[in-house]
C-alpha positions in Angstrom: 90.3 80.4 53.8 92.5 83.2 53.2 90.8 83.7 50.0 87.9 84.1 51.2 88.5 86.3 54.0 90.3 88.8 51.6 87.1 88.7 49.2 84.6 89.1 52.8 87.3 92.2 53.6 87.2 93.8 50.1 83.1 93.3 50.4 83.1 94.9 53.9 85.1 97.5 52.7 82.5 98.1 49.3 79.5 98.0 52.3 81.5 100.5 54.3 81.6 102.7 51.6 78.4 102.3 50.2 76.8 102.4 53.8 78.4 106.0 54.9 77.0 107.9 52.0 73.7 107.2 53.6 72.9 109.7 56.2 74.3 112.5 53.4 72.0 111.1 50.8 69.1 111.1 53.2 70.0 115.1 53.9 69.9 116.0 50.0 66.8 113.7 49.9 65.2 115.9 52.2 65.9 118.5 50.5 64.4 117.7 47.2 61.7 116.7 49.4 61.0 120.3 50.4 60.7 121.2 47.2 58.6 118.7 46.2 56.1 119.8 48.7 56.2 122.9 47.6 55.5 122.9 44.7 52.6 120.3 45.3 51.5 122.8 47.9 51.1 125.9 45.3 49.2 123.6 43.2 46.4 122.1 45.6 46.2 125.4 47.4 45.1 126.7 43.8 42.3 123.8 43.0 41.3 125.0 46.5 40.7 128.3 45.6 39.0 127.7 42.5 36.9 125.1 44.4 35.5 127.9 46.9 35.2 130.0 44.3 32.6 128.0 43.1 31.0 127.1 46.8 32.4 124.1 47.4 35.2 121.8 48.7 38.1 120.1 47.5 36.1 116.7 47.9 32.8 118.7 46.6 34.7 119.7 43.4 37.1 116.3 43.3 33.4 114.2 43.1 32.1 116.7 40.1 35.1 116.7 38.2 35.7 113.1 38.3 31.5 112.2 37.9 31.6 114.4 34.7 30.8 112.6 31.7 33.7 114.5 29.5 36.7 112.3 29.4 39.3 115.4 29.5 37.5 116.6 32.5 37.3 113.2 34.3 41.5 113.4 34.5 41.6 116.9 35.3 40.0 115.6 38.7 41.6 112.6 38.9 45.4 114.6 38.7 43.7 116.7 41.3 42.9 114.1 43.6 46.5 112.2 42.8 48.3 115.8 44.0 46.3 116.0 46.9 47.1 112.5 48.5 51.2 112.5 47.2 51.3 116.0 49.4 49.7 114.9 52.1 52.2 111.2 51.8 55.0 114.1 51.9 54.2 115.7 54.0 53.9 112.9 56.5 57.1 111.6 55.5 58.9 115.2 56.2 57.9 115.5 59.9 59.2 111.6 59.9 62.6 113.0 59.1 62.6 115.9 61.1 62.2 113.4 64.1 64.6 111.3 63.0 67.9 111.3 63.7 70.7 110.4 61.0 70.3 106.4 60.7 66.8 107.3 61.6 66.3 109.1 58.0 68.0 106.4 56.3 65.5 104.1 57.7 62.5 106.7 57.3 63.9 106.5 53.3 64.2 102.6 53.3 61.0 102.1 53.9 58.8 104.9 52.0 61.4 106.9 49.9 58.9 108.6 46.9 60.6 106.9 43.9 60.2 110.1 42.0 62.3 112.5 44.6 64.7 109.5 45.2 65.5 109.1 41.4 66.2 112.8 41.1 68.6 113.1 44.4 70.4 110.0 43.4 71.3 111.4 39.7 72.2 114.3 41.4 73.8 113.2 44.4 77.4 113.9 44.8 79.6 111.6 47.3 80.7 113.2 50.4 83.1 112.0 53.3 81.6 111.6 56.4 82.1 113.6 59.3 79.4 112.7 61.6 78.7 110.2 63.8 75.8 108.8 62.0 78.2 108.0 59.2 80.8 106.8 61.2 78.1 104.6 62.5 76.3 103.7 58.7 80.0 103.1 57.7 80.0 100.5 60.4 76.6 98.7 59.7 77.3 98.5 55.8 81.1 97.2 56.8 79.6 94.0 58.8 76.8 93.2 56.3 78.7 92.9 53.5 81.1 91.5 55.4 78.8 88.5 56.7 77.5 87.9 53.6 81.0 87.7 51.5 82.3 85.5 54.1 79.1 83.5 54.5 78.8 83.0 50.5 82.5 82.1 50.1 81.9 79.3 52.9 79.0 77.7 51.6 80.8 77.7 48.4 83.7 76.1 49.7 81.7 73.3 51.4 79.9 72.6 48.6 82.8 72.6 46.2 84.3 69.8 48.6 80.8 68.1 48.7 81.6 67.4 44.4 85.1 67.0 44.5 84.1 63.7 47.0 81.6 62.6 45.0 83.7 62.8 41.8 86.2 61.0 43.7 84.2 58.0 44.8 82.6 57.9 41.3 85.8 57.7 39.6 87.1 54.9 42.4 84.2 53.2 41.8 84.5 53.1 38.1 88.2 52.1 38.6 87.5 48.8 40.5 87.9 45.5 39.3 84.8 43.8 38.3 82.7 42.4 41.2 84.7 43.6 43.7 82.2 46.3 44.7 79.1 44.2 44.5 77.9 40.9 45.6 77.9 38.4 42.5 75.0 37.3 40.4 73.6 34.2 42.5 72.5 33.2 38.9 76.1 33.3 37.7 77.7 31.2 40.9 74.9 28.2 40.0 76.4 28.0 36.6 79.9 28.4 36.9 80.1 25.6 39.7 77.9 23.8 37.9 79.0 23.8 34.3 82.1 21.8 34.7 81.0 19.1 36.3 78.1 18.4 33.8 80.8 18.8 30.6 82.9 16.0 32.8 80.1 13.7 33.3 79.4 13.9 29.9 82.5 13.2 28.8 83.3 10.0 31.4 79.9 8.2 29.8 81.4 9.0 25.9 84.9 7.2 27.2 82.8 4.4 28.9 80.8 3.6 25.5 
């Protein structure tokens, strides 16, 4: 038992740590967020223009780019149409945040983090201590999930452990015990061992009588 509560403690302690770097990754997330958006902006504002430069649309020049016959073309609208939609996702996803409190971004990001974005803030992500009460809090919460779960692993393994050391045990026993002690005896066996005898002495009183 002690074991295992020092392994659920060293967990919750891991979860702790893992859990308060949340709300400052969710900040630096945002971040790289902006400028994702920004950048996607420049580029569909730019399709746009070249769009009413030619009287129409962005879904007027989206259909006749990816209707076009020429393969090269056929992409061209297709990347077009991929920018538009990820911007407008981004978008969405940044006026989440910006109503979101602390734990509320690391939830926001839990559910629809871009992988892209995410992958570059996480190689670039630096640890920080924190000093907020949404870490304090995201400290907590990581603390008393690993913490459950250590605890809750090391218990089922404990019960199961002495689940196969009492079947070993009665296996063993089992093998141990002198034979027919354990289990009833062969009915055909009894017949012929009370039996036996007294034929093989009848037998031999008729031989002494002749």
């Amino acid at each position: 038992m002690a074991l295992s509560r020092i392994a659920a403690m060293g967990m919750g302690l891991v979860g702790a740590l893992a859990g308060s770097q949340g709300p400052e990754f969710a900040q630096q997330y945002e971040q790289r967020l902006g400028g994702a958006i920004d950048e996607l902006a420049a580029i569909v504002a730019r399709f746009d223009d070249s769009a009413a430069e030619a009287g129409l649309d962005r879904e007027g020049a989206l259909g006749r780019l990816e209707a076009n016959p020429d393969d090269l073309v056929r992409r061209q609208g297709e990347s077009a149409r991929e920018a538009a939609e990820r911007l407008a996702r981004l978008e969405r996803q940044a006026e989440r945040l910006a109503r979101s409190d602390g734990l509320g971004q690391v939830l926001v990001l839990v559910r629809e983090a871009d992988p892209q974005i995410a992958d570059a803030a996480y190689r670039a992500y630096e640890p920080a201590v924190p000093v907020t009460v949404a870490g304090a809090l995201a400290a907590g919460l990581g603390f008393g999930a690993f913490w459950l779960l250590a605890f809750g692993t090391a218990k089922g393994v404990k019960h199961g452990g002495r689940k196969g050391m009492a079947y070993a045990k009665a296996r063993f026993a089992k093998r141990r015990a002198p034979p027919g002690s354990g289990e009833p005896k062969d009915p055909g066996a009894g017949i012929a061992g009370t039996g036996g005898p007294k034929v093989f002495r009848a037998k031999e009183s008729r031989q002494d009588r002749v």
